[in-house]
C-alpha positions in Angstrom: 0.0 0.0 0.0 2.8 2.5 0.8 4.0 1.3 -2.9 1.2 2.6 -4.2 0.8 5.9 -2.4 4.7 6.5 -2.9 3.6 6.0 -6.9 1.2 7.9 -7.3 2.8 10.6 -5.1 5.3 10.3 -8.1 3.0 10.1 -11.0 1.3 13.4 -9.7 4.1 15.3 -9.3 5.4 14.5 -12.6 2.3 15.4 -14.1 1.9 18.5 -12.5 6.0 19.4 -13.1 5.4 18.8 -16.8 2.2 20.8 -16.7 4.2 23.6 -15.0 6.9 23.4 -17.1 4.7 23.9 -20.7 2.9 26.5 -19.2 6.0 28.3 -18.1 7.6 27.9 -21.6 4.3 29.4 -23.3 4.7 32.1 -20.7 8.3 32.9 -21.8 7.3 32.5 -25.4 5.0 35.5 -25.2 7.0 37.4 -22.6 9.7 37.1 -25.4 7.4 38.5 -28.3 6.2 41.3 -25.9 9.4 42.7 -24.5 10.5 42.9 -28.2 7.3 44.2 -29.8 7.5 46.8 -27.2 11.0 48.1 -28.4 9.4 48.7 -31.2 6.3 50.8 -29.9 9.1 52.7 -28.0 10.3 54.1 -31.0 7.3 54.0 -33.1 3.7 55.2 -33.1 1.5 52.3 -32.4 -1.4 54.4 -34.2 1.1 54.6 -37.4 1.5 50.7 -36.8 -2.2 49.4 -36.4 -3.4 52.1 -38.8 -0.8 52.5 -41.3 -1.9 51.7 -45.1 1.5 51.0 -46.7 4.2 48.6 -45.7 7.7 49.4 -47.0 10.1 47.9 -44.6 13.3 49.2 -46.8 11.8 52.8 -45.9 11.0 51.8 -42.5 7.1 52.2 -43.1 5.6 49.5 -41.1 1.5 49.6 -41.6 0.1 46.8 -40.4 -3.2 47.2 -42.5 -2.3 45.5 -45.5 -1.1 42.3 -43.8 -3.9 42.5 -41.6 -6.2 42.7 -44.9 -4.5 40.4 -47.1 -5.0 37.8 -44.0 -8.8 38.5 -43.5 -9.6 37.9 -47.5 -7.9 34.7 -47.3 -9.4 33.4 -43.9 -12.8 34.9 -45.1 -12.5 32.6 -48.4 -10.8 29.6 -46.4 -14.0 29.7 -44.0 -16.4 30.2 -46.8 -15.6 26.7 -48.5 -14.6 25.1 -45.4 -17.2 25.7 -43.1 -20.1 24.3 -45.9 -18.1 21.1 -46.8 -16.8 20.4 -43.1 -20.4 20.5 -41.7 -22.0 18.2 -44.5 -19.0 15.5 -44.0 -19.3 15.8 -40.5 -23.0 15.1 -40.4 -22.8 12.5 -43.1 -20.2 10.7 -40.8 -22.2 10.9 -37.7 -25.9 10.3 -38.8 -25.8 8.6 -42.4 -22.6 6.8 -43.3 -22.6 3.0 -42.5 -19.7 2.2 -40.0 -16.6 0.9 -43.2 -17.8 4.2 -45.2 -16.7 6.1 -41.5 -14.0 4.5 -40.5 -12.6 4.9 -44.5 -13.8 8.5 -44.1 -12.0 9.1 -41.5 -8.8 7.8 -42.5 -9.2 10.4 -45.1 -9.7 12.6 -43.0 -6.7 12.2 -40.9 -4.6 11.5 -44.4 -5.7 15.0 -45.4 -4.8 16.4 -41.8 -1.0 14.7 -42.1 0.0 16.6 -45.5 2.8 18.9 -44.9 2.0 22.6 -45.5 4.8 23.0 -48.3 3.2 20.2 -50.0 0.2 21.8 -50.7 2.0 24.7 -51.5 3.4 23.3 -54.5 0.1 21.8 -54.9 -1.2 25.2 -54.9 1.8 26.7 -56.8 1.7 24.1 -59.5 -1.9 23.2 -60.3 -4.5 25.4 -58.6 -3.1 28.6 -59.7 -2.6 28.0 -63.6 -6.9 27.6 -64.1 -7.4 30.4 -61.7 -5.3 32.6 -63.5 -6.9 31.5 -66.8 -10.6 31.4 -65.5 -10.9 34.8 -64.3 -8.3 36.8 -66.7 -5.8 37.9 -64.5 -2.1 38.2 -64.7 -1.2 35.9 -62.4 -2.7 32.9 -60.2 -1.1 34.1 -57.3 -4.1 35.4 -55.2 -5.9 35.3 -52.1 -8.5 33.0 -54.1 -5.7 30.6 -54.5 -4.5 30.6 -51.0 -8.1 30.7 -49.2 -8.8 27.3 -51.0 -5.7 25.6 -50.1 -5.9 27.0 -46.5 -10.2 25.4 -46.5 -8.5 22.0 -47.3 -6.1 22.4 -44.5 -8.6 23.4 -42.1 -11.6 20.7 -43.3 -9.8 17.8 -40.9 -10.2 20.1 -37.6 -13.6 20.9 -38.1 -15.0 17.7 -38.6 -13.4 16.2 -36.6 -14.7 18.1 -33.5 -18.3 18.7 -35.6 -18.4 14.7 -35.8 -17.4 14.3 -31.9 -19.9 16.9 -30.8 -22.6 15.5 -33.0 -21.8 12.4 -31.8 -21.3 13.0 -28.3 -24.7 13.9 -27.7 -28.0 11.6 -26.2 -29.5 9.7 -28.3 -32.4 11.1 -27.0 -32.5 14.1 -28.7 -32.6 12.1 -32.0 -35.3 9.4 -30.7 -37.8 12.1 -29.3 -37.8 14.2 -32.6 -38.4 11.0 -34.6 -41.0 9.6 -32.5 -42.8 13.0 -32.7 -43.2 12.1 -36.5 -40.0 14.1 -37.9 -38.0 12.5 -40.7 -34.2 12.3 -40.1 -33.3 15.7 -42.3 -35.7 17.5 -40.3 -34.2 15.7 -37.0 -30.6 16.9 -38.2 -31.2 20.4 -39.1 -33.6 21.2 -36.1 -32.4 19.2 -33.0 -29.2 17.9 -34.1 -27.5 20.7 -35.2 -28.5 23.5 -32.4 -27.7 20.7 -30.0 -24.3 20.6 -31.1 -23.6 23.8 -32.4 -21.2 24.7 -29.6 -18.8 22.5 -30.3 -19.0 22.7 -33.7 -18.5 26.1 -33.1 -15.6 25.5 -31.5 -14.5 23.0 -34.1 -14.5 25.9 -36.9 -13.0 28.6 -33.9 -9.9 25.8 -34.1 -10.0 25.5 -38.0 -9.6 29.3 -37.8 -7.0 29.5 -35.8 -5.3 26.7 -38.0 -6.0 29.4 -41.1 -4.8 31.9 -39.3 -0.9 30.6 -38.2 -0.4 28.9 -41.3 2.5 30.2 -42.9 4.7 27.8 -46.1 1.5 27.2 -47.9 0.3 31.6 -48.0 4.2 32.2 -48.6 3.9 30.1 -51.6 0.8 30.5 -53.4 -0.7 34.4 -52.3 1.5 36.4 -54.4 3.1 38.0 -51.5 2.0 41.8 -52.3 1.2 44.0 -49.4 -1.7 45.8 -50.8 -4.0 47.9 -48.6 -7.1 47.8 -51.5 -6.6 44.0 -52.1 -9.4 41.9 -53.2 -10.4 38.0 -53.3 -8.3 38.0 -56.8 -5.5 40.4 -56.0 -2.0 39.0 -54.4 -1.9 39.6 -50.8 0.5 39.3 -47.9 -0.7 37.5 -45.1 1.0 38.4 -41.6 2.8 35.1 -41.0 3.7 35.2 -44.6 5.5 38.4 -43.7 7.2 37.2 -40.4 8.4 34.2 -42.5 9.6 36.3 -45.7 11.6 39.2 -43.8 12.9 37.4 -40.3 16.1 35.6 -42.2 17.3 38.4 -43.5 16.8 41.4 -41.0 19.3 42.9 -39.3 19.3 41.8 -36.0 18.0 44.9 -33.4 16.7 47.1 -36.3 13.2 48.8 -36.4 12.5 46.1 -39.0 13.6 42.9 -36.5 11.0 44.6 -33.6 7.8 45.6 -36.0 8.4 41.4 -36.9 7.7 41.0 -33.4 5.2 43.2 -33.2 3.2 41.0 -36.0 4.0 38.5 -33.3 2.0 39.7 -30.9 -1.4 40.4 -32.8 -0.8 36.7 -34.2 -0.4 35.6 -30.7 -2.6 37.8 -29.2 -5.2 36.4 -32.1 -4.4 32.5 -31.5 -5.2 33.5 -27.6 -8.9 34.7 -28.3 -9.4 32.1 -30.9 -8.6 28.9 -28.6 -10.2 30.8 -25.5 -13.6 30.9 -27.3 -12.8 27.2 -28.9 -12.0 26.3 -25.2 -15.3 28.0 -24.2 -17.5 26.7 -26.6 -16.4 22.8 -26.4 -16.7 22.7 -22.3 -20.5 24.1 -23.0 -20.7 21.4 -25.4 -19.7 18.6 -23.3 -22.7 20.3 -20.6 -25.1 19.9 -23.1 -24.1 16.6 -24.5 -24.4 15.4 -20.8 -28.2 16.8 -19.9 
């Protein structure tokens, strides 16, 4: 008996070191960003930062705008295929397909989740932008078109994954008491089903957006990489990660250009922090609701 205690004295306290220890580490992460974002803002307006239009880091013009735009049209477009096509799948899974058509599906699924980002930037480079050029006219395939639809097929895994647990997570109940009350099963899914689960697939597209929005190879490759405050769905754009990834190798360590990278840094990490709060949120309400 003292065995046990004096193991799972042991087991607990390594637990809770290693606990300690990853929360310390994100802790230094962002007190790392922060110190050196803040050099920056000590020597710069933050207004001319958040508000600037024009980023021209030879000229040491540092707007934040057109990276912040260029990575709003490609999330909006990402989210706007994604969110469609990971909601169908995921109710398919849960309520139609037999169980060999879901377990293939999901082996798919977690396939499609494995591909390295720089793969389907090539795939993006090399295949998707060619027709988009050609279908819509323009000088180049580059786009946020082009990089919203490869980010959607990186983010589809996440989402229904977490749609399909949530959907499937909750009592059966809710299913047999709308049936019984003479509703056919699309009427069950869309009325019952769905509002039933919506937190955590809420939460499941709150992940897939944060996926969207750190992702960096597969924007660097396939956007265009143009920092253009009046962009559009089929205009290149520059992304902020895109940015951080581009410039960081080759700026001179301790310049105004090294601390406005870290300054992207912080509205990434301060974006990633409200994104998997509310995810965080959304699935514990789920699991409440999935429990009665």
């Amino acid at each position: 008996m003292d065995i046990r205690k004096l193991k799972d004295n042991f087991m607990r306290h390594t637990i809770f070191g290693i606990a300690s220890f990853n929360i310390l580490m994100v802790f230094l992460i962002f007190m790392f960003v922060f110190t050196n974002s803040m050099k920056f803002f000590g020597h710069h307006s933050g207004i001319e930062f958040f508000f600037g239009k024009s980023w021209i880091s030879l000229s040491e013009i540092f707007g934040l705008l057109p990276l912040l735009m260029g990575s709003i049209w490609v999330t909006v477009i990402a989210l706007l295929i994604s969110v469609p096509l990971s909601l169908i799948t995921a109710v398919y899974i849960a309520e139609y397909a037999n169980p060999k058509i879901r377990e293939t599906l999901k082996v798919i699924i977690e396939v499609m989740a494995a591909l390295p980002s720089v793969v389907l930037g090539y795939i993006g480079l090399y295949v998707l932008s060619g027709p988009i050029k050609q279908i819509f006219g323009l000088d180049t395939g580059l786009t946020a078109l082009t990089g919203g639809i490869m980010l959607a097929f990186m983010s589809i895994p996440t989402m229904v994954s977490i749609s399909d647990d949530a959907i499937r997570a909750l009592d059966k109940s809710y299913k047999q008491a709308s049936l019984a009350l003479g509703a056919n099963k699309l009427e069950t899914v869309v009325n019952v089903i769905l509002p039933a689960a919506f937190p955590g697939i809420f939460a499941g597209i709150m992940l897939g957006f944060g996926r969207i929005m750190g992702e960096t190879m597969t924007v660097l490759m396939v956007t265009g990489n143009a920092p253009i405050f009046k962009a559009g769905p089929l205009t290149p754009v520059r992304t902020m990660t895109a940015t951080i990834a581009a410039e960081m190798g080759e700026v001179v360590q301790g310049s105004s250009h090294y601390y406005a990278l870290f300054a992207i840094g912080l509205v990434l990490f301060a974006i990633s922090f409200l994104t998997n709060t509310l995810a965080d949120y959304f699935i514990h309400r789920s699991r409440k609701v999935a429990k009665g």
